[in-house]
C-alpha positions in Angstrom: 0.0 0.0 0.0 1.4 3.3 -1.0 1.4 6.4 1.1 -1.3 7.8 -0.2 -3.8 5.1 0.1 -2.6 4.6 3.6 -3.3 8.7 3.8 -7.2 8.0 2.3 -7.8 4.8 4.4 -6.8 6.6 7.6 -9.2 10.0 6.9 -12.3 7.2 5.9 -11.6 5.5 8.8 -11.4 8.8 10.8 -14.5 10.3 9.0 -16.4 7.1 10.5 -15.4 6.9 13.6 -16.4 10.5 14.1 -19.8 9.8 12.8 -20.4 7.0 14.8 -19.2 9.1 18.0 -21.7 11.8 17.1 -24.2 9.6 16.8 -23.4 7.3 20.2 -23.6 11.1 21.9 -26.8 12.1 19.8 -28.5 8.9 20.4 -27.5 9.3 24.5 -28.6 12.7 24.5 -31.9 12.3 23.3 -32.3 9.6 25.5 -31.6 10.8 28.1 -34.0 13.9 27.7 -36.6 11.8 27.1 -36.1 10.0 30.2 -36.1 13.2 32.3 -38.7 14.9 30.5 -41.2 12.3 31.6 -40.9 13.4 35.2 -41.8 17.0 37.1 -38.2 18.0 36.6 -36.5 21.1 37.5 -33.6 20.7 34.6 -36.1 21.5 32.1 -33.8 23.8 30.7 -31.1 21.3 30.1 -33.9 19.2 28.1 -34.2 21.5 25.8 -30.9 22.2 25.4 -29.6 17.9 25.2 -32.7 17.4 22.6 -31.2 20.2 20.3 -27.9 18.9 21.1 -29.4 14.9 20.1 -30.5 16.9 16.9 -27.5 18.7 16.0 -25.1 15.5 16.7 -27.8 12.9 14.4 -27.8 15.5 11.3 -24.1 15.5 11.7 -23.6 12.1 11.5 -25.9 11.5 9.0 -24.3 14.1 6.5 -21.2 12.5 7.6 -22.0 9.1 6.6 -23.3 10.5 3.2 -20.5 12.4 2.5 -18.7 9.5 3.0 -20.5 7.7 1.0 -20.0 9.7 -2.1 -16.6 9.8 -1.6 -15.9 6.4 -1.5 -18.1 5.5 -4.7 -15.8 8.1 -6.0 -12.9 6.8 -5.1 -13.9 3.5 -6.4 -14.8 4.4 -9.6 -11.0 6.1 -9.6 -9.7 2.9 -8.7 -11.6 1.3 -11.5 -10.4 3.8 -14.2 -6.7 3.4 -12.6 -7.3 -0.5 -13.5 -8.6 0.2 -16.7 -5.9 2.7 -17.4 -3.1 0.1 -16.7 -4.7 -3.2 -18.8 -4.9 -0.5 -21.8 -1.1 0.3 -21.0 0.2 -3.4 -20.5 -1.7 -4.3 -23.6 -0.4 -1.5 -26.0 3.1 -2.2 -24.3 2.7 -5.8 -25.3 1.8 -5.0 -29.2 5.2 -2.3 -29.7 7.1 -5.4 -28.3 5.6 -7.7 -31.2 5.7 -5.3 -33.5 8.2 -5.8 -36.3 8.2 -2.4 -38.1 9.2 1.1 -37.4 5.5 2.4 -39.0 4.1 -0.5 -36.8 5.9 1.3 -33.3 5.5 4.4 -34.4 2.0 4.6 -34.7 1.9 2.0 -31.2 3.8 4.9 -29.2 1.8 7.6 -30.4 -1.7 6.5 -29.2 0.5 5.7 -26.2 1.9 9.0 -25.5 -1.1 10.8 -27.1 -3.0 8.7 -23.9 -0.4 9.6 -21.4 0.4 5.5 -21.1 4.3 5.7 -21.8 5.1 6.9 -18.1 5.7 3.9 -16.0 5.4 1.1 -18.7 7.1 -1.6 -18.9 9.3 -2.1 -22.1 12.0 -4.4 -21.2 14.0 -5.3 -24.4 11.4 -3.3 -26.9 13.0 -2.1 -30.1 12.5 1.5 -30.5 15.1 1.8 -33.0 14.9 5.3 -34.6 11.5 5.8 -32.5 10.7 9.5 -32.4 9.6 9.8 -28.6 10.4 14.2 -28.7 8.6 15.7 -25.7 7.2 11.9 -24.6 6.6 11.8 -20.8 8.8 7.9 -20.1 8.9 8.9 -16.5 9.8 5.7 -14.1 9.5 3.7 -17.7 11.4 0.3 -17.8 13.6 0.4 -20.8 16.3 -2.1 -19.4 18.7 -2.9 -22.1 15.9 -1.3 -24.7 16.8 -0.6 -28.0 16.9 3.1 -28.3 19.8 3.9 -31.1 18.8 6.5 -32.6 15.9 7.4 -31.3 14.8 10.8 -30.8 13.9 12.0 -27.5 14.5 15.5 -27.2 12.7 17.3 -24.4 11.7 13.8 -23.2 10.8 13.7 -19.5 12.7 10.4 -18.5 12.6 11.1 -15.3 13.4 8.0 -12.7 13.3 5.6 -16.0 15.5 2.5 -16.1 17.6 3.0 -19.3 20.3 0.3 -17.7 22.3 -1.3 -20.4 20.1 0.7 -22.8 21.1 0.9 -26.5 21.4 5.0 -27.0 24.1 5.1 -29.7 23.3 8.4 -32.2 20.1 8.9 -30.0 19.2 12.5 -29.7 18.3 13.3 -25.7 19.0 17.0 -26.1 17.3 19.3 -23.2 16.2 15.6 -22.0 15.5 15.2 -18.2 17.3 12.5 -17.1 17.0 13.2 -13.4 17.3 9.7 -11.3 17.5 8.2 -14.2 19.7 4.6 -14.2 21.9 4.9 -17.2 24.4 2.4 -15.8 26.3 0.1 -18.6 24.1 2.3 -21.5 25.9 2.7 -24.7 26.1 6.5 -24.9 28.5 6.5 -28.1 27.4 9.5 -30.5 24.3 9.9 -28.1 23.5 13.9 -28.2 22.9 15.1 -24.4 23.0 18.8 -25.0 21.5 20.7 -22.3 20.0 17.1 -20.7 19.5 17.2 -17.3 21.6 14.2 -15.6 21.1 15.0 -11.8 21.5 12.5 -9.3 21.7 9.8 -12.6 23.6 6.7 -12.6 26.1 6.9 -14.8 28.2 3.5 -13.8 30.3 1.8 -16.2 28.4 4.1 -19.7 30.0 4.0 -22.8 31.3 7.1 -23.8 33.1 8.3 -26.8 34.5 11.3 -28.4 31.5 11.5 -30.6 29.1 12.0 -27.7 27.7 16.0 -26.8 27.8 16.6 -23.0 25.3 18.2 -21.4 27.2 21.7 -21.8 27.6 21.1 -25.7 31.3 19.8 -25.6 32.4 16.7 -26.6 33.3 13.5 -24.4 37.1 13.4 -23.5 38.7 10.7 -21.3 39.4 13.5 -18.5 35.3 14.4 -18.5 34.6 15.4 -15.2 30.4 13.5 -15.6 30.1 14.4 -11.6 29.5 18.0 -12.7 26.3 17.1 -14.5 25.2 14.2 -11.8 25.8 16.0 -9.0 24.9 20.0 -9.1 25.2 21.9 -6.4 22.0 23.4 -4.9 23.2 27.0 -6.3 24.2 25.3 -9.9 20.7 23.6 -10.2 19.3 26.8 -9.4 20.8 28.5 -11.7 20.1 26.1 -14.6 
């Protein structure tokens, strides 16, 4: 259970105990008025006042328990369109893996990004060879050891995405953001990273060569410094 379901399961769980309290105290408060109303007794006053307090606490509960109500049909018809939304997303993912032409994927991965269903899919091994995924949101997407040479992903959000062992050679990630993301062993040969964003990335064991554009528009030496990129300072990423 995420944090956020933990969050909505506490406050429904709150929201009813709190109507069922108001009720217990509306239910005892009317009762007990009734009881001393039936005799000659001097706390007539505080009749009165428990049987408006016995109404006040039953409408509150009441309105309670419906509110609640609606907002749990709500949530469940969320839930249902969150299920719905992943089944159409596992199934799409499934076709671009079987298909076997670039027209096939392309047209695959734009009903998939034009449906916001690229951002957490699961596309281990997929060929997306020459793909053109420009301005694609592929954030925590699982591209482990993907085929991606070539591709064109400028502007691409690939935020937190598995790109381990990924196949990048001539792929175009200019003004990418690549923060989190786990490029480790990723073949980064002739790969365009001009103005990417590479904070806090894994960069472990990439292939590098003097082909490929750093994030600051120069080329890839031997002597690099990649930690500049991975690991801004709070006043450098500010001032990016």
């Amino acid at each position: 259970m995420n944090k956020r379901s933990a969050i909505e399961k506490n406050l429904k769980v709150l929201g009813l105990r709190i109507a069922f309290g108001l009720a217990v105290v509306g239910g005892i408060s009317g009762g007990w008025s009734f009881f001393i109303s039936g005799r000659d007794s001097p706390l007539q006053w505080w009749v009165s006042w428990l049987q408006d307090v016995a109404t006040e606490m039953l409408g509150a509960a009441v309105t309670i328990l419906l509110v609640e109500l609606v907002i749990y049909q709500k949530r469940d018809e969320a839930s249902r369109l969150d299920q719905e939304r992943m089944r159409r997303r596992d199934q799409l993912a499934d076709q671009l893996k079987q298909a076997r032409s670039l027209e096939r994927r392309q047209k695959i991965l734009s009903r998939m990004k034009q449906q916001d269903l690229l951002a957490g899919a699961w596309l281990f091994e997929v060929d997306l060879q020459k793909a053109d995924l420009q301005k694609c949101n592929c954030q925590e997407t699982d591209l482990f050891e993907a085929n991606l040479t070539a591709a064109i992903l400028r502007e691409a959000d690939l935020t937190d995405t598995n790109l381990r062992r990924a196949k990048l050679r001539y792929a175009d990630l200019s003004s990418a953001n690549l923060e989190g993301a786990d490029l480790s062993e990723a073949d980064l040969r002739a790969t365009n990273l001009s103005e990417a964003i590479l904070q806090d990335a894994d960069l472990s064991n990439a292939k590098f060569d003097q082909t490929t554009r750093l994030p600051n528009g120069e080329l890839w030496t031997s002597s690099a410094d990649l930690s500049q990129f991975t690991q801004l300072s709070e006043q450098g990423a500010k001032s990016q």
